[in-house]
C-alpha positions as CSV (number, residue, x, y, z in Angstrom):
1,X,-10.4,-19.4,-16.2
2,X,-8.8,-19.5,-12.3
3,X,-9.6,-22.8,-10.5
4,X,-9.6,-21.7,-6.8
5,X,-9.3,-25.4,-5.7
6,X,-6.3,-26.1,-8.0
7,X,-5.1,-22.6,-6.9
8,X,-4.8,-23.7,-3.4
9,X,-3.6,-27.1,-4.1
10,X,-1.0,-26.1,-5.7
11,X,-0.1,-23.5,-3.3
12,X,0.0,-26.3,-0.4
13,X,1.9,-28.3,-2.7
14,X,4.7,-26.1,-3.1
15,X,4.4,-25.3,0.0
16,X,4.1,-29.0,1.5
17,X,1.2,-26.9,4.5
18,X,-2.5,-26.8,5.0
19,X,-3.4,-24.0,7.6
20,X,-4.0,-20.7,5.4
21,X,-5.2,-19.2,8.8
22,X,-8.4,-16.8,9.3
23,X,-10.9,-18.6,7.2
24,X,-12.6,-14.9,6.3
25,X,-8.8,-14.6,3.9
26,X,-10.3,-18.0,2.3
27,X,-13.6,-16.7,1.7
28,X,-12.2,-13.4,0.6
29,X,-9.7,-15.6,-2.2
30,X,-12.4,-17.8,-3.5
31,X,-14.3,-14.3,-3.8
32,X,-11.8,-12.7,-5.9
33,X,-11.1,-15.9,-8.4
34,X,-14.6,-15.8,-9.0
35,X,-15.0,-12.0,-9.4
36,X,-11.6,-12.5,-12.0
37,X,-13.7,-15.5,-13.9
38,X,-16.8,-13.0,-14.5
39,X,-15.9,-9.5,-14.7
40,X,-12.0,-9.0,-15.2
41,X,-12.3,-9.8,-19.0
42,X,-8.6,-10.6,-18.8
43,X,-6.1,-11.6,-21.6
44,X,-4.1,-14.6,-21.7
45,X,-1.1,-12.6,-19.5
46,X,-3.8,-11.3,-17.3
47,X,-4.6,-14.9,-16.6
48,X,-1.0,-16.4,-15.9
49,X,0.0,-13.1,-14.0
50,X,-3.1,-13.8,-11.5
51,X,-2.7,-17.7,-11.7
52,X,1.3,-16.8,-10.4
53,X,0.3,-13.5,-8.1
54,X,-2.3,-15.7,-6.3
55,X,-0.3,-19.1,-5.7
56,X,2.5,-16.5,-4.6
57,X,0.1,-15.2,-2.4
58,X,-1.7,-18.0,-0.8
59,X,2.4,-19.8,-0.1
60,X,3.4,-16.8,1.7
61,X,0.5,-16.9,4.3
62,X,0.6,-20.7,4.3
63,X,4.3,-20.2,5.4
64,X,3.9,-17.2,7.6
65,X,1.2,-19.1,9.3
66,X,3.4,-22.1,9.7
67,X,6.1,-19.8,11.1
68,X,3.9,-18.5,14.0
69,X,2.7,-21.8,14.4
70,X,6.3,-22.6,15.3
71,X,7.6,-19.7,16.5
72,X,5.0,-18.8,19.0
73,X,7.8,-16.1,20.1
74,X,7.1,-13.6,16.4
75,X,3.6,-12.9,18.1
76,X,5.8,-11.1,21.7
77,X,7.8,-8.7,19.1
78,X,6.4,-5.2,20.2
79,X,5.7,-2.6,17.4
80,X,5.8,0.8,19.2
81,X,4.5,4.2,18.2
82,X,4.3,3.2,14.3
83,X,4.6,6.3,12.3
84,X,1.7,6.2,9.9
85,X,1.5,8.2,6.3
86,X,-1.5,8.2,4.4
87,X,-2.5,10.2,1.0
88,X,-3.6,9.9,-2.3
89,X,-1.0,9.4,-4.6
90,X,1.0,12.8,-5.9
91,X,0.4,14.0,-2.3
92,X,4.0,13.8,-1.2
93,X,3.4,10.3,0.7
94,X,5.9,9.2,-1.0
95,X,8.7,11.5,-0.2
96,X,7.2,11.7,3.1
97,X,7.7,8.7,3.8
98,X,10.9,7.4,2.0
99,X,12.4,10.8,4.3
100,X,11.2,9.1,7.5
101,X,12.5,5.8,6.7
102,X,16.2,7.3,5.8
103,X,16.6,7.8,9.6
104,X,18.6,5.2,10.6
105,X,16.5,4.9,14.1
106,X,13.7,3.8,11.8
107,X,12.8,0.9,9.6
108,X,10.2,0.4,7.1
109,X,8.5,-2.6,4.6
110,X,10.6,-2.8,1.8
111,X,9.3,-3.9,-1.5
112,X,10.6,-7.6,-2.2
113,X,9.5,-7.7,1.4
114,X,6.1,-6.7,0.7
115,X,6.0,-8.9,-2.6
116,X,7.9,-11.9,-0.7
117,X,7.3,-11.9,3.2
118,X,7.5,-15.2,4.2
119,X,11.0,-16.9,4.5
120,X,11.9,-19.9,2.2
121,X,12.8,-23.1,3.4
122,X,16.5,-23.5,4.6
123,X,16.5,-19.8,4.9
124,X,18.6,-18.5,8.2
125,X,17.3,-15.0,9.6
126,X,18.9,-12.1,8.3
127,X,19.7,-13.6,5.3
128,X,17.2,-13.2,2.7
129,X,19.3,-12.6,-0.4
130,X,16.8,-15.3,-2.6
131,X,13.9,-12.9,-1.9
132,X,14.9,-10.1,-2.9
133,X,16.5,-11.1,-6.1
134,X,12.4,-12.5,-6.8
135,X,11.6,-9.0,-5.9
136,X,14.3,-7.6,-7.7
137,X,13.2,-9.6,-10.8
138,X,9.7,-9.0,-10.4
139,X,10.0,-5.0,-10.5
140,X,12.1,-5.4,-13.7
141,X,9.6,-7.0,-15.6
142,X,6.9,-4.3,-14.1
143,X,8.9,-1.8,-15.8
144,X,9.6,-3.8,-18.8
145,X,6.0,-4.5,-19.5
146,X,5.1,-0.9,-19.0
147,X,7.9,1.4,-19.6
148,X,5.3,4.1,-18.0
149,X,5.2,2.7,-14.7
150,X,8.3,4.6,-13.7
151,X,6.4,7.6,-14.6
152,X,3.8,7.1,-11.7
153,X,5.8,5.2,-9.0
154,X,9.3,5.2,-8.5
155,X,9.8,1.4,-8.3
156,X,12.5,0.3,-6.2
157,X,12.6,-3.4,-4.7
158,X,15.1,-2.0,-2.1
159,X,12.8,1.0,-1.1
160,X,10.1,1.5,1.3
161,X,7.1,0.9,-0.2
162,X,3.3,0.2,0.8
163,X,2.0,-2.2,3.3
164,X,-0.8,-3.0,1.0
165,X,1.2,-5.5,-0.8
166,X,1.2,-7.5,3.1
167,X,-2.7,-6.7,3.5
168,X,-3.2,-8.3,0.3
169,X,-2.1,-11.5,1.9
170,X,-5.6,-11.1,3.7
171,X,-7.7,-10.6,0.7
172,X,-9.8,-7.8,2.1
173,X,-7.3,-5.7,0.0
174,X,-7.9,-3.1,-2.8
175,X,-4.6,-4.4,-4.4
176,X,-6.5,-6.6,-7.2
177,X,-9.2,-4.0,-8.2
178,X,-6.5,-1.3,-9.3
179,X,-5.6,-3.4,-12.1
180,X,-8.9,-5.6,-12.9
181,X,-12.6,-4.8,-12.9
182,X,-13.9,-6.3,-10.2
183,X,-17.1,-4.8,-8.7
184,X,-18.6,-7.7,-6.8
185,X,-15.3,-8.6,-5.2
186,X,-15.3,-4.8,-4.4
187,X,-18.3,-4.7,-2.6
188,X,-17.6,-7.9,-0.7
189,X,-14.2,-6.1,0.4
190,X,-16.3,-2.7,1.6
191,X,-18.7,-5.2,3.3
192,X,-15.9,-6.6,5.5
193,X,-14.9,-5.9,8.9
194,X,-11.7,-4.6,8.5
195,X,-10.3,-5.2,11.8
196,X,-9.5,-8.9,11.1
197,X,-7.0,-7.7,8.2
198,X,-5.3,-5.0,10.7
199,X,-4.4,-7.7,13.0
200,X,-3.0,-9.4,10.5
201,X,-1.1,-6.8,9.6
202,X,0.3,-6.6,13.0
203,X,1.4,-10.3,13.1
204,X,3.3,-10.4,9.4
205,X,5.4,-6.7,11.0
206,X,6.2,-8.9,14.1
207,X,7.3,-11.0,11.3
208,X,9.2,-9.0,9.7
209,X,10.7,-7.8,12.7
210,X,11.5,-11.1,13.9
211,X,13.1,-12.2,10.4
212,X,16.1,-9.8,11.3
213,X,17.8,-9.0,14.8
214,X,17.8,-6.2,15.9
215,X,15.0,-4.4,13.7
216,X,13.8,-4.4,17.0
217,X,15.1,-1.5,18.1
218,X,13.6,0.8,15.3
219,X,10.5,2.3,15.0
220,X,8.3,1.5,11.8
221,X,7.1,3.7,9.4
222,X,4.1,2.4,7.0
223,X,2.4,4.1,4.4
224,X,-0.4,3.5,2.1
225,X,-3.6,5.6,1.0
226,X,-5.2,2.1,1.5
227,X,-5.4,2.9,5.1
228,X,-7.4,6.1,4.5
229,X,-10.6,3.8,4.1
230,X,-9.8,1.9,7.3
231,X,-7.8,4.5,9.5
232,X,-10.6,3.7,12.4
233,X,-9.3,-0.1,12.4
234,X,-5.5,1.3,12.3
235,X,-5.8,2.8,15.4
236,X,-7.9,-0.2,17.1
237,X,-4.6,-2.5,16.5
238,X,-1.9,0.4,17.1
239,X,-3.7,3.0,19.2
240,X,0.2,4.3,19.6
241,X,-0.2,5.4,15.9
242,X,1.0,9.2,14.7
243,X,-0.6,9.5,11.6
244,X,0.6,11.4,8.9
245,X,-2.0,12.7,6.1
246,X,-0.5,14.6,3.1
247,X,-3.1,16.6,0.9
248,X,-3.4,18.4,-2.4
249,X,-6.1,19.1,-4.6
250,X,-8.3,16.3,-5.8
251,X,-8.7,17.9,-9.2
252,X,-5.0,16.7,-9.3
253,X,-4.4,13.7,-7.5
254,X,-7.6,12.1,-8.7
255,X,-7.3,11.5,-12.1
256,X,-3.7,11.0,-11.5
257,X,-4.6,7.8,-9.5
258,X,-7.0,7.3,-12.3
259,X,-4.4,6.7,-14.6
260,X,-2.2,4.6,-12.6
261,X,-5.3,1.9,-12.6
262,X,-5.4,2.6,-16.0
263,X,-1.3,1.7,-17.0
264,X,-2.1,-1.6,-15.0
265,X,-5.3,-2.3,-16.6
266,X,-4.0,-2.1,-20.0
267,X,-1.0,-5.0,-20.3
268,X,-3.9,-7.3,-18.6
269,X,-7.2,-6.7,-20.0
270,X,-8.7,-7.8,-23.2
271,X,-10.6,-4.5,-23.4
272,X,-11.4,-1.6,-20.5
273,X,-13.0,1.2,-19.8
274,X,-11.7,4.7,-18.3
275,X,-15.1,6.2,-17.6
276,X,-15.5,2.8,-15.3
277,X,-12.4,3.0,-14.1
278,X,-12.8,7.1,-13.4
279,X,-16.4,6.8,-11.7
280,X,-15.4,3.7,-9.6
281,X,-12.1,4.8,-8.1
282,X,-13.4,9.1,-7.8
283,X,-16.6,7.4,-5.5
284,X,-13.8,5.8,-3.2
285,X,-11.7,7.6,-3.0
286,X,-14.0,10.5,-1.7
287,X,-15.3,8.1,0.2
288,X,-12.0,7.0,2.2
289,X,-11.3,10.6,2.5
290,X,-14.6,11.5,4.2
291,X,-13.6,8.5,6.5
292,X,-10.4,9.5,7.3
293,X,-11.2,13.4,8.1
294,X,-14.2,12.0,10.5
295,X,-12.1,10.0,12.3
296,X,-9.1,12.6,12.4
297,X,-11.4,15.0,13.9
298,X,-12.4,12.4,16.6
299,X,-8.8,12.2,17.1
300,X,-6.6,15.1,16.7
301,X,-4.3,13.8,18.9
302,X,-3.0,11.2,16.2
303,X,-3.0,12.9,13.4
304,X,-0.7,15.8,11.5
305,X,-1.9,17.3,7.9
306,X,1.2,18.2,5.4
307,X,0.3,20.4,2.9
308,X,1.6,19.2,-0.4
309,X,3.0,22.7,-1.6
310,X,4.7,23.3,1.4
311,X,6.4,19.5,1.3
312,X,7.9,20.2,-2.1
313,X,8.7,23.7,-1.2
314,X,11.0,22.9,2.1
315,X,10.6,19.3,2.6
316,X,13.7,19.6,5.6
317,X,11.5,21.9,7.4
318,X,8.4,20.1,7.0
319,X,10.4,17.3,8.6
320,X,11.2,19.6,11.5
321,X,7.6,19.9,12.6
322,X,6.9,15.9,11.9
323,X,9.4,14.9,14.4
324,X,7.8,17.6,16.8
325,X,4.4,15.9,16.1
326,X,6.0,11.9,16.6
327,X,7.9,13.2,19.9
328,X,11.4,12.5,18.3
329,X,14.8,14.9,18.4
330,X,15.1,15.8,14.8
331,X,18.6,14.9,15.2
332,X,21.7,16.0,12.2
333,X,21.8,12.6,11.8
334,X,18.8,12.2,10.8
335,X,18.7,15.5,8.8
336,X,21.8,14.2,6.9
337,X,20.4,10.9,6.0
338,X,17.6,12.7,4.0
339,X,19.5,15.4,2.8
340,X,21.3,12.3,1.1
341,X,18.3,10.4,-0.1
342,X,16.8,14.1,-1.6
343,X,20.3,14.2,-3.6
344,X,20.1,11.1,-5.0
345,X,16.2,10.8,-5.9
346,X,16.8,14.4,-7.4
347,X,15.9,12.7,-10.8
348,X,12.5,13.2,-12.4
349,X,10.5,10.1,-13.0
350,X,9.2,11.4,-15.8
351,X,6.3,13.0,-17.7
352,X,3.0,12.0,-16.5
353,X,-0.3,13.0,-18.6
354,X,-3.8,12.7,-17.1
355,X,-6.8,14.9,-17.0
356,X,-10.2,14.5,-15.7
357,X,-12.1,14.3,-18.5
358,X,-9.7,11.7,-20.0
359,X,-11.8,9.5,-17.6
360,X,-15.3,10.8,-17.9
361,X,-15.1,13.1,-15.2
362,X,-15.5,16.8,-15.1
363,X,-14.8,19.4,-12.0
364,X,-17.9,19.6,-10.8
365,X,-18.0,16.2,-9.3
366,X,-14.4,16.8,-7.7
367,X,-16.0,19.9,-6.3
368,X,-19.6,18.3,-5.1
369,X,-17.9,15.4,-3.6
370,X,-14.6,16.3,-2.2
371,X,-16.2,19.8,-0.7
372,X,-16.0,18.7,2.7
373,X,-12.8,17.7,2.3
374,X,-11.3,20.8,0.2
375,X,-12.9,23.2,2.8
376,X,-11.3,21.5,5.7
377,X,-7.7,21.0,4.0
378,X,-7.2,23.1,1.0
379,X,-5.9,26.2,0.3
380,X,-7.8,28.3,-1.6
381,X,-5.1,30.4,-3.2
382,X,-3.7,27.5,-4.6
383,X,-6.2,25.8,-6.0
């Protein structure tokens, strides 16, 4: 069992702070400990993972609070035009977005800095070396826990990776429920107003930014299908946005994101269920694609669809019409930079197995609830 009081104690302890900020993150944490003590049905590594995860989590926004606290100056950093990528997973996002970032006139969250965003004590800007050998550390014993992983995600703690792993700072995040069953915590999360985890999104970028001069100067590039379910709030707290969608059939990318939840449930749980985990995530995510094509329509200004065929085919000349779309000169430099990063990601992940009905789903409920979504952004002939 979590102790949410200990949890924090010890978190302010290490820490030697008190103000964890918003007091909706607070509500959201004690939420989610109680959620993991009733429904998780974790294993004794489930429960030292979380117990570590969350006191991680609480220090870094006890810190990054205490930082903008003192350093009033974070909250003037301007983040202008963000390029914005959203997808399911196996959509391209990834490659879409690991292309963008290789232009050196753009920056991005990397993944120690998602895992560790706060600066340690006696840490000078600029100079994080001590966080990213946690991050690097921490992604080694991801893969060594589950080989597999590597198969789904290409983990890299020096590559651009999601800003979900900052919005789980907030806890109004989907981060826990991908790897624990936690339906009341879940419905709490789809219950909240959003907007209060956006803008604190925007101050732990600013953050970011501020941690190393001259980052400044670049323009970010985020990404995470996260933002599908909250795209309306995105656009509140950056209304500069151009938003990016990839797209590929749900029949795929559905019970592939099935099975991702499923690799992380399995070194954690005691016991779990792929049905559950198969009707829970298929509802959602048809759900936060609904959302996002209403409010792309709203807005076509903002937004750019990449078909996922297309991406794979000519991913350089996809590019091309992307930087037409974010009102940037699709410079050689630029080109050449993700030339280079295609040559030296050429190497498959690996094999990954998944099927619907491996999670109790069959076609006709991809094809009754994504329908709106397939008719608006699928082609037919490749289906």
């Amino acid at each position: 069992m979590l102790d949410a009081v200990q949890l924090l104690g010890e978190a302010k302890k290490i820490t030697g702070l008190n103000f964890l900020g918003n007091p909706l993150f607070e509500e959201g944490f004690n939420k989610l400990v109680d959620s993991i003590n009733n429904e998780a049905d974790l294993n004794e590594i489930g429960i030292q993972a979380q117990h570590h995860r969350l006191i991680g989590v609480l220090s870094n926004m006890l810190r990054i609070e205490d930082a903008v606290i003192n350093h009033p100056e974070i909250l003037n950093e301007q983040i202008v035009g963000p390029i914005v990528i959203v997808g399911l997973p196996r959509t391209g996002s990834t490659m879409t977005h690991r292309l963008l970032a290789a232009d050196p006139r753009h920056t991005a969250m990397l993944w120690w800095e998602g895992r560790y965003p706060a600066m340690l004590p006696n840490e000078e800007r600029g100079k994080p070396s001590e966080r990213m050998a946690l991050g690097k550390a921490e992604v080694d014993a991801v893969v060594a826990a589950s080989p597999e992983a590597l198969t789904i995600h290409p983990w890299d703690y020096k590559g651009a990776d999601e800003e979900i792993l900052l919005l789980e700072h907030t806890f109004f995040s989907t981060v826990p429920e991908s790897f624990m069953r936690l339906p009341s915590y879940s419905s709490w999360v789809e219950a909240q107003d959003h907007i209060h985890a956006y803008n604190q999104l925007k101050i732990m970028l600013q953050y970011l930014q501020w941690q190393n001069p001259g980052r400044e100067k670049k323009r970010w590039v985020l990404k995470s299908p996260h933002h599908l379910g909250f795209i309306d709030k995105l656009l509140m707290v950056f209304p500069d946005s151009k938003v990016i969608q990839t797209h590929r059939d749900p029949q795929k990318t559905v019970p592939s994101f099935c099975s991702m939840c499923a690799n992380l449930f399995e070194p954690l749980t005691n016991s779990y269920d792929k049905n559950n985990i198969g009707s829970h995530w298929a509802n959602k995510l048809s759900k936060v694609l609904n959302h996002c094509m209403d409010v792309s329509n709203a807005n076509p200004d903002n937004f750019l669809n990449l078909d996922f065929l297309r991406m794979i085919e000519d991913p350089i000349a996809e590019m091309s019409i992307v930087y037409k779309f974010i009102d940037q000169d699709f410079t050689d430099q630029a080109e050449n930079a993700m030339t280079a990063w295609k040559e030296e990601n050429q190497h498959e992940m690996g094999s990954h197995h998944y099927s619907l009905e491996e999670f109790g789903l069959a076609p006709t409920f991809i094809e009754t609830n994504f329908n709106e979504y397939i008719n608006q952004y699928i082609d037919q002939e490749n289906l």
